[in-house]
C-alpha positions in Angstrom: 13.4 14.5 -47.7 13.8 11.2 -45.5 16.9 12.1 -44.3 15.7 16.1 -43.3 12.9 14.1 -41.5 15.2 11.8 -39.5 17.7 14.7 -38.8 14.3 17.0 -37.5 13.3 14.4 -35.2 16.5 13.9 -33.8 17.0 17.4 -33.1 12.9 17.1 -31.1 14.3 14.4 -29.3 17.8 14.7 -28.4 17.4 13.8 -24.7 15.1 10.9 -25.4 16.9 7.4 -24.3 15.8 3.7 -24.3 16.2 2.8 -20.5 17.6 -0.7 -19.5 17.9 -0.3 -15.8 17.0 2.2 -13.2 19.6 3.0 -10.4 17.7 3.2 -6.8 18.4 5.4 -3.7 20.5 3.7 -1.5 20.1 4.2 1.8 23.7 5.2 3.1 27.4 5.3 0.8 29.2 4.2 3.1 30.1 0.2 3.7 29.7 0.2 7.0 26.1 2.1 7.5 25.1 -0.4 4.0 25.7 -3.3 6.8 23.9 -1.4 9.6 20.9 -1.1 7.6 21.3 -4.5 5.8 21.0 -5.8 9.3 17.7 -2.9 10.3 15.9 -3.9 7.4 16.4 -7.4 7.6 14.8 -7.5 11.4 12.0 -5.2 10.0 11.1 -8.0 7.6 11.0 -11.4 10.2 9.3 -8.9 12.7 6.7 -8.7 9.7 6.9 -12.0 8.3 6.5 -13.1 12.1 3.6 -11.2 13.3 1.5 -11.3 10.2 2.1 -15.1 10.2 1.1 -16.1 13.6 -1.6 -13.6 12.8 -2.9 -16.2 9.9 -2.1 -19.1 12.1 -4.4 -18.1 14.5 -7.5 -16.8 12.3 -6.6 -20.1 10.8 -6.7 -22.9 13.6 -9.1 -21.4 15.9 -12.5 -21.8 15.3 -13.4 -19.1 17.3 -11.8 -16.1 15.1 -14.0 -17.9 12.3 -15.4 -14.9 11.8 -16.0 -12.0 9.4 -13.9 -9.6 10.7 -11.1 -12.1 11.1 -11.5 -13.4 7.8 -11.0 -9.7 6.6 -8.5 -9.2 8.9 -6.6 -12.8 7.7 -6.8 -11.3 4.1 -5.2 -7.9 5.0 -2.4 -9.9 6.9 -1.6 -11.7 3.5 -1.5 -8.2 1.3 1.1 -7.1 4.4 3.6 -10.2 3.9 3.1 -9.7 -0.2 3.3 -5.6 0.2 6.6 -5.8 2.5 8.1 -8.7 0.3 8.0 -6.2 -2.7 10.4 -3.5 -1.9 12.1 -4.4 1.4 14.0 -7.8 0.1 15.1 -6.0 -2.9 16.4 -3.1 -1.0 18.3 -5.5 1.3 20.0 -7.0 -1.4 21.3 -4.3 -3.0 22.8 -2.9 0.8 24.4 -6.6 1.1 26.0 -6.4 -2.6 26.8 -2.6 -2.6 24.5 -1.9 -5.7 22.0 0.2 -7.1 20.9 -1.2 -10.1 17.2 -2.5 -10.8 15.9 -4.4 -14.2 13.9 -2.3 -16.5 11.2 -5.2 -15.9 12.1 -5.4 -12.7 11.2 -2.0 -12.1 7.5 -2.1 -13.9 7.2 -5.2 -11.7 7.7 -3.3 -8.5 5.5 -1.0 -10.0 2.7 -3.4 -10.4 3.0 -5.0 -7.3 3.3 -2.0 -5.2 0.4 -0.2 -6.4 -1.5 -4.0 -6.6 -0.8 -4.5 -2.1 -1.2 -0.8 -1.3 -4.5 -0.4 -3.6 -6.0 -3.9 -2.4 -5.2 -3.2 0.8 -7.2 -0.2 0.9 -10.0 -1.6 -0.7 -10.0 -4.3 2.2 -10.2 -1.5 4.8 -12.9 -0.1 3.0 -14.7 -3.4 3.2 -13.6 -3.7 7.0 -15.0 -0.2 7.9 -18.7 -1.6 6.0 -18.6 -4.7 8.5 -17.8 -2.7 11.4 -20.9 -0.8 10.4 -23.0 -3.8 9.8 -22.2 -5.4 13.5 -22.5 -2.0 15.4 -25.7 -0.4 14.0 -27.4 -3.4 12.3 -26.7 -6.6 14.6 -29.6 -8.3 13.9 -29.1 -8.2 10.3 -25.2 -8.8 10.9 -25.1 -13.0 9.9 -27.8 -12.9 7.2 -25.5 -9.7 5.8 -22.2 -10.7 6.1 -22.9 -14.1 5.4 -20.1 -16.6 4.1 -20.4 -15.9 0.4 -21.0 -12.2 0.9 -17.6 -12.4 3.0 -15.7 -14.4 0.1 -17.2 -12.3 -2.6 -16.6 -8.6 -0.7 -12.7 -10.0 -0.1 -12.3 -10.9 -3.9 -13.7 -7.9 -5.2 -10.9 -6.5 -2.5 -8.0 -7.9 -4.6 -9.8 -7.7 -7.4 -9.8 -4.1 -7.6 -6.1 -4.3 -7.0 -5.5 -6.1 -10.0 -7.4 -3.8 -12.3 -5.9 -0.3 -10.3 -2.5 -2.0 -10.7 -2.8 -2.8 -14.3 -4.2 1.0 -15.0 -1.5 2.4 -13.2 1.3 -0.1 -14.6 0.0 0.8 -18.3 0.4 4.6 -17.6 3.9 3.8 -16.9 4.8 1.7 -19.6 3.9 4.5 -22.0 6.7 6.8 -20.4 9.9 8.0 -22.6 12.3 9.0 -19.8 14.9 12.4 -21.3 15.7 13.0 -17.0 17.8 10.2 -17.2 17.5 6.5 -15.2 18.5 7.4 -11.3 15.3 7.3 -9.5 15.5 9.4 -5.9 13.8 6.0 -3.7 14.5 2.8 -2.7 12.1 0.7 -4.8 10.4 2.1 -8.3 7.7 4.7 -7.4 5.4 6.3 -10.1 5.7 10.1 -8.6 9.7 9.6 -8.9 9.5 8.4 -12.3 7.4 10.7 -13.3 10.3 13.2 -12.4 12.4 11.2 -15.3 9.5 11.2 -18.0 9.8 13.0 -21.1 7.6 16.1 -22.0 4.5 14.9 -22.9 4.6 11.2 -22.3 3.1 11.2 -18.8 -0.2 12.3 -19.7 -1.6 9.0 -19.3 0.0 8.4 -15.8 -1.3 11.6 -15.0 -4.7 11.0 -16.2 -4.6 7.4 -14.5 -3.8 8.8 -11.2 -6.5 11.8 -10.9 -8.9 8.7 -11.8 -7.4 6.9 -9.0 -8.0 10.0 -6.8 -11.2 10.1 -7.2 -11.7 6.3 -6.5 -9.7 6.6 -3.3 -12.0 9.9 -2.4 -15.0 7.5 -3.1 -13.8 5.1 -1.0 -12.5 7.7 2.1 -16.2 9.0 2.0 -17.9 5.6 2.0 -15.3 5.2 5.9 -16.0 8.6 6.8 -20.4 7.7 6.5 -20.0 4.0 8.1 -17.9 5.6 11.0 -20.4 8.8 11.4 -23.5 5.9 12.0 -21.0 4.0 14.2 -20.3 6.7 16.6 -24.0 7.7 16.5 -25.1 3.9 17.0 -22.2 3.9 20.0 -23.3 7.2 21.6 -26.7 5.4 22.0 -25.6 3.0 24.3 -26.6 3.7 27.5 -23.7 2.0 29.5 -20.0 3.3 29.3 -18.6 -0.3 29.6 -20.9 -1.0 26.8 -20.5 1.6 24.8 -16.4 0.5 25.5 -16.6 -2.6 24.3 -18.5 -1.7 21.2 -15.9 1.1 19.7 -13.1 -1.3 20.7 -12.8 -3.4 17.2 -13.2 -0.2 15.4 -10.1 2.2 17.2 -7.2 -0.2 15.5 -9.1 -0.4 12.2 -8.7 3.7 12.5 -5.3 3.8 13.4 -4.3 1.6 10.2 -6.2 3.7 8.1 -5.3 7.3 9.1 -1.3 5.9 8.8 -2.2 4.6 5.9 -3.9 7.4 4.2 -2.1 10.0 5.3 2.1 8.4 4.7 0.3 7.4 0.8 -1.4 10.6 0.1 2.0 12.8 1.0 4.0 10.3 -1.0 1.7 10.8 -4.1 -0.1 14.3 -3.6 2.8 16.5 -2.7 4.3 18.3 -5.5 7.2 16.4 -6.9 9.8 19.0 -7.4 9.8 20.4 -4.2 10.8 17.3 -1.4 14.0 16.5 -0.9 15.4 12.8 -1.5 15.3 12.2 2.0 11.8 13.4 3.0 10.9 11.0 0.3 12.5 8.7 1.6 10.9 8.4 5.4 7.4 8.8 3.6 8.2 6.1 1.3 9.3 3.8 4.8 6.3 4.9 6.2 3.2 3.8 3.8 5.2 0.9 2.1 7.4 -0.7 5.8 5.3 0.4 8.9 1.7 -0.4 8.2 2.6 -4.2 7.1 4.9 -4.3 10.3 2.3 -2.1 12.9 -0.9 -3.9 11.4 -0.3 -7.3 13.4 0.7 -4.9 16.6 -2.7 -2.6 16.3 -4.9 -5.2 15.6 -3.7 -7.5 18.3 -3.6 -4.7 21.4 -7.1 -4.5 21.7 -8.2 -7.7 20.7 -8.5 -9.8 24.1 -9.7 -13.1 21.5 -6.8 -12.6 19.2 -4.9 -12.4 21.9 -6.3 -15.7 23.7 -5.4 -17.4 20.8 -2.2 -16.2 19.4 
């Protein structure tokens, strides 16, 4: 009887394999364009690194940006250099070396770090949009408010949150069996293209993980959507145009980040997953995980006649 048992589940699982590494999208075959975009990638990160750095330098040293939209905006400069220090370092190497090949750990750690930036990050806008609301339509009430510890304690629930949607997510993909083999269609470990290799049956919990995560992010999208509704009203108030300018000012880079954000991450993760080719994947991929980390710096620093001052 042992040996009918063992010989039945074989013949349930024959596709069923224990993966050691995962192969990753490379982003060209040929030597040549693996240089060229060696090289791309390589000024994408300094022009990040850069930006976001000088952008922490300056929150940092001038006491004037010793505030608490600076302070939020310091933090989300800090996901940006750990989000874009993820994926694009690792991709990089592997166009320098002329290889695909990524760790099974190393692969659950992009995971976890991924979804830790992106989800922290969103959080932070969420908390950015609520003191946007504060200073606009309750100033009076803005220091007592968004006092110090309020400031720290809003921030660390920020990455907080990360950690604990990262660790969610991360477990729902530890408990994949992969049958679709170990080439995943990206450039870095993402959970909708693994989910393309799982087994029958074994990504329930990833599944389940990320409606949950849906809903949170919904939650969160409505909570921007009310603070901006009482901004605009608060705004439209204002009698003068120059002052009604200056008030909407802050707010217009804080909604640029946000709609690329949301709208790059919610194709990525909400589209369905047979039906995009490698490449479309691709660009989307580029666009929530490359450009916000490397516009951010650029958006926030346009309109911002003090950051500018003191950059």
């Amino acid at each position: 009887p042992s040996l009918s048992t063992a010989a039945t589940l074989r013949k349930d699982m024959p596709n069923r394999t224990a993966v050691a590494e995962f192969l990753l999208l490379g982003f060209s075959d040929g030597r040549e364009l693996q240089i060229l975009h060696f090289v791309v990638l390589l000024g994408i990160y300094l022009a990040a690194l850069v930006g976001n750095l000088l952008v922490l330098t300056a929150i940092a040293l001038d006491r004037r940006l010793h505030t608490p939209m600076y302070y939020f905006l310091g933090n989300l400069s800090l996901l940006d250099l750990g989000a874009i220090s993820v994926t694009i370092p690792k991709a990089m190497a592997n166009s320098l070396r002329d290889t695909h090949s990524i760790s099974y750990a190393g692969c659950v750690a992009q995971v976890f770090l991924v979804i830790f930036f992106a989800s922290a990050d969103f959080a932070l806008l969420t908390v950015m949009a609520y003191d946007r609301y504060v200073a606009i339509c309750q100033p009076l009430h803005y220091e007592s408010v968004m006092s110090q510890r309020a400031c720290v304690r809003l921030a660390a629930g920020a990455w907080l949150s990360g950690v604990l949607y990262s660790a969610l997510h991360t477990g729902g993909a530890l408990a994949i069996s992969f049958c679709g083999g170990n080439t995943v269609e990206q450039f870095f470990c993402e959970i909708p293209q693994l989910l393309k290799l799982a087994c029958a049956g074994s990504d329930l919990v990833e599944v389940g993980v990320i409606i949950f995560s849906v809903c949170l992010i919904l939650v969160s999208f409505a909570c921007m959507i009310v603070s901006y509704v009482q901004i605009f009203r608060a705004v439209l108030r204002i009698p003068s145009e120059q002052g009604r300018r200056k008030a909407f000012s802050p707010c217009l880079p804080h909604l640029a980040v946000v709609s690329l954000f949301i709208s790059s991450g919610a194709f990525a993760y909400l589209k369905p997953a047979s039906r995009s080719p490698a490449g479309l994947d691709l660009v989307v991929a580029i666009l929530y995980t490359v450009l916000p980390p490397l516009m951010n710096p650029v958006i926030y620093s346009m309109r911002n006649t003090e950051l500018k001052a003191a950059l």
